[in-house]
N, C-alpha and C positions, 0 to 999 in steps of 0.2 A: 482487408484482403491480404493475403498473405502465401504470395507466388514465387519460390525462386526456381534459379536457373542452374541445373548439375550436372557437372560433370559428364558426358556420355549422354544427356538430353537428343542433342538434336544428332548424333551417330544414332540412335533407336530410330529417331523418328526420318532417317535416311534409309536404313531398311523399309521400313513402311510404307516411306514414298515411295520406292522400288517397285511395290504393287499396285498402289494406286494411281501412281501419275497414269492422264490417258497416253495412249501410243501416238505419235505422230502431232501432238500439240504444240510443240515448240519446233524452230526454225535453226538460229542461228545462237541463242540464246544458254546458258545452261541450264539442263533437267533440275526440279526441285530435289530430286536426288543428290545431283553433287554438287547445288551450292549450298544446302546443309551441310553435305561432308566439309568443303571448305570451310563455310564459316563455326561449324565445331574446331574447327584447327587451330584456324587464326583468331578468330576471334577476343577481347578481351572482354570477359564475363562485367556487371553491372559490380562498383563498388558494394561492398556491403551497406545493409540500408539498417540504421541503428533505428530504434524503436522510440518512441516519444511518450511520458506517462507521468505519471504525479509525482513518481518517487524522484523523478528527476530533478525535480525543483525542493529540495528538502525546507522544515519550516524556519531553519536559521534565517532563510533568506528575509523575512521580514514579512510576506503575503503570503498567500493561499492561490496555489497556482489551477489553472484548468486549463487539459489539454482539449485541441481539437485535431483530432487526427485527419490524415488527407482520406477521402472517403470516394475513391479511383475506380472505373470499372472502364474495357475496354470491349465495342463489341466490331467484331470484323465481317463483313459482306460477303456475300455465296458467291462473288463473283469479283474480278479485278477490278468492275466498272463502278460499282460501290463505297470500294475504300474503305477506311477506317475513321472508328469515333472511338475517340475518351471522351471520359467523362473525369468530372471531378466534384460530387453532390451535384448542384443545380446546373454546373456550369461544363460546357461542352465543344469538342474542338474537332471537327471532321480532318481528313485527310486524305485526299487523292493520292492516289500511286503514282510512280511518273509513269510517261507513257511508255516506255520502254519493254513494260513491264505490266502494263494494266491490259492484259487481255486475259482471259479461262478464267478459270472456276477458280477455288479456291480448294485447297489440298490442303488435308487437316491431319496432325497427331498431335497428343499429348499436349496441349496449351502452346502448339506451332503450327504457324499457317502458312500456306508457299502459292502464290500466283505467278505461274510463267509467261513471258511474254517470248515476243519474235527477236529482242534483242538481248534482255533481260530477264532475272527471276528476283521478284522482290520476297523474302521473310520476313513475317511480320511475330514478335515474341510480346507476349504483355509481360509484363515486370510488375514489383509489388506498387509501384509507382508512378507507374505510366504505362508506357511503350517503345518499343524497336522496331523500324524499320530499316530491314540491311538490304542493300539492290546488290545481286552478285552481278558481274558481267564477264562476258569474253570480248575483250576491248578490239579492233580491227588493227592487222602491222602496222598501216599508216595512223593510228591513231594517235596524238598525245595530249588529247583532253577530253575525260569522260563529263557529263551533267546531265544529275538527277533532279527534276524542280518538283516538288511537293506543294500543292495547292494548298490549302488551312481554309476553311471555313470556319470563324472568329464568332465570339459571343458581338452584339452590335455594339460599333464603335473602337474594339480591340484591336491592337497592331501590335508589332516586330519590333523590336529596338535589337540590331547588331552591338556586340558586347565585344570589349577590349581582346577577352583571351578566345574569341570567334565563337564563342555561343549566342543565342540570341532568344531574347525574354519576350514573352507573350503578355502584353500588359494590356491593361482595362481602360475605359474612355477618361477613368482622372488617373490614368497613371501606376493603377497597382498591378504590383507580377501577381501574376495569373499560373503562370506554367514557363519552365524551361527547356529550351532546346540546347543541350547538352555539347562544347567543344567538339567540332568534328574530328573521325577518324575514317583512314582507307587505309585498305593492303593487300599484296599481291597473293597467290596463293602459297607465296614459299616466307610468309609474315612480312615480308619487308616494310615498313611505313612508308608511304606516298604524300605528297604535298594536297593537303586537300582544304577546302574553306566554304564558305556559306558568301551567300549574297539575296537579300533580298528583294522584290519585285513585287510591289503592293502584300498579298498576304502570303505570296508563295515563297518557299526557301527553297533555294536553289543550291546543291552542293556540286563544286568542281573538285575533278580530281586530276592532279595530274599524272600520267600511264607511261610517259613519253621513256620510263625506266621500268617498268610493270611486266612482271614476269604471269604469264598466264592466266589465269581468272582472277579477279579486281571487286573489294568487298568493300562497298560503303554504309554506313549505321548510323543516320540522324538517329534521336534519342531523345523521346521530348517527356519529360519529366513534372510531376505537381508537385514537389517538394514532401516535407518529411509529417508537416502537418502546422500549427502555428500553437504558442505557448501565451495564454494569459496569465500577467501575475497582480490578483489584487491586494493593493493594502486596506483595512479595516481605518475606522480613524483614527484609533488608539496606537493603530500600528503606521497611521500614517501620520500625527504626529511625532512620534520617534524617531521614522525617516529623516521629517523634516526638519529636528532636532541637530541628530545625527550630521546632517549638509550643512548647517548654519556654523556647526560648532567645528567643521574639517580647516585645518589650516587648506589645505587641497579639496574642494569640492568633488572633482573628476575622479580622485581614488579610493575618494569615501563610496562613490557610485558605482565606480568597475569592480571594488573590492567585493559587493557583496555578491556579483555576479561569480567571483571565484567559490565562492561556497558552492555554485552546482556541482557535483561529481558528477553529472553526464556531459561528456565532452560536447557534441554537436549543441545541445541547449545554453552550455558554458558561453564556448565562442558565439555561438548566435547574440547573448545578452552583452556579453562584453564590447562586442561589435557598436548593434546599437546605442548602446550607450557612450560611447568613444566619440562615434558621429553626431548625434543628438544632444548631447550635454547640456546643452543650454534648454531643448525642448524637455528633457528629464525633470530637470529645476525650476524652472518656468513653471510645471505643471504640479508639481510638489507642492509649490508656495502656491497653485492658482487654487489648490483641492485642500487646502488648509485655510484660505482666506472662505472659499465655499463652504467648508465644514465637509465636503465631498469626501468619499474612497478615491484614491488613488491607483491607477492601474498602466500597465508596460505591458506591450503588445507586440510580435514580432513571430515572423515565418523561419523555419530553418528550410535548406534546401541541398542536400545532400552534405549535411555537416556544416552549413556556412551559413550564417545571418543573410537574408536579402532582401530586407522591408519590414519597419515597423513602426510604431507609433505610442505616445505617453500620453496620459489624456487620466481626467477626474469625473467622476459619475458621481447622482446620486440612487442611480436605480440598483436595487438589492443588495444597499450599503449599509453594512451591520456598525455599530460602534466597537466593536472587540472580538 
């Protein structure tokens, strides 16, 4: 899939809404009109999402790589009370609207959707990646803290794990990231940044903002993310003899191992391998010697996630193991 987001997007799709919103559907809230207009203003657009592919992995590196790209589609409900699903191939992740914001139909342009509510208007954007949820609001004088809680419906046995720099990983019943929810961000309608953070509550994310400085309409964008795709790299035994050559014979084990990770020229696959391999070292080598005592292929396994290593794994097979 391959969806971005430009320039002037959702200013079209506020004319639009200009016609279609019904009359008299919202209260105190703002029209799916001008919290498009806002959030086109303020907004900061989705990083660039670099591409993942063979050429990535060139064949200096020693194996024969295969990619698996994230394979994302999002579908959005006719109604607030529906919510939102990604998807990621088999695997799936609902999302409730907060309530604020989970009432009417659902207002559509151009790959953007706007549900108003009586206090709120949530925009929902699919990305090549995922999804955005931004809730705009008109916060009350007295207010100085806004909260948006997003329910998740989880593949079974999935949970939350809150992350150092305030994002928070969707992981699997033994542990593997599944999906990202991206560092929060808020801001007032005149850009200003606002203090804002996540907290979790079984599977719902909850985002606070604080308003208590909040100049007029208040824009919040959980961002929840499947990453870029995952990179396998196998060695043959010919080539994974050599490797294992290559480690035995390094005065330095570790820069014989990260070095060959510098040969990628795609940055995000670069750093992802070097990463792992940094962290893992010992599982790296371990697994080299364990697919050489086996007579196995040797293979390096790992996700990238918006340019960053965040999970992976070294391991020896003997299924679809060529000798050269």
């Amino acid at each position: 899939m391959s969806i971005t987001r430009t320039t002037g997007l959702l200013a079209a799709a506020a004319s639009v809404l200009a016609l279609a919103a019904p009359a008299g559907a919202l209260a105190d809230g703002p029209s799916a009109t001008d919290a498009a207009a806002v959030f086109e203003e303020i907004a900061p657009a989705p990083a660039p999402t670099p591409s993942l592919d063979e050429d990535s992995v060139p064949e200096s590196l020693g194996g024969t790589p295969y990619i698996d790209g994230a394979d994302t589609d999002v579908t959005i409900a006719p109604n607030a009370e529906g919510g939102v699903l990604t998807t990621n191939g088999e695997i799936a992740i609902g999302i409730d609207l907060p309530d604020k914001a989970a009432e009417g139909e659902r207002i559509d342009s151009a790959g953007f959707s706007a549900f108003e509510g009586d206090a709120a208007t949530t925009l929902v954007e699919q990305t090549p990646n995922g999804v955005r949820l931004a809730t705009v609001s008109d916060p009350a004088a007295d207010t100085d803290q806004e909260s948006f809680r997003y329910d998740l419906k989880l593949p079974d046995g999935a949970g939350l794990e809150l992350q150092a720099d305030g994002s928070i990983k969707v992981v699997s019943a033994d542990g593997e990231q599944l999906a990202l929810v991206h560092t929060p961000w808020a801001k007032d309608e005149q850009g200003q940044q606002l203090p804002t953070s996540y907290t979790i509550d079984g599977n719902a994310v909850i985002q606070h903002v604080d308003v208590s400085d909040a100049v007029g309409t208040v824009v919040a964008d959980p961002y929840l993310d499947w990453g870029l795709g995952s990179v396998r790299i196998v060695w043959t035994r010919v080539e994974r003899d050599r490797l294992h050559r290559n480690l035995a014979w390094a005065s330095v084990p570790g820069s014989a191992a990260t070095g060959a990770c510098g040969l990628i020229p795609h940055r995000a696959a670069q750093i992802a391998c070097g990463v792992f391999v940094s962290y893992k070292l010992a599982d790296f080598i371990h697994n080299v010697n364990a697919s050489q005592r086996a007579a196995d292929c040797f293979y390096l396994r790992y996700t990238v996630w918006g340019g960053y290593f965040r999970q992976g794994d070294a391991g020896h097979s003997r299924h679809n193991c060529r000798y050269s």
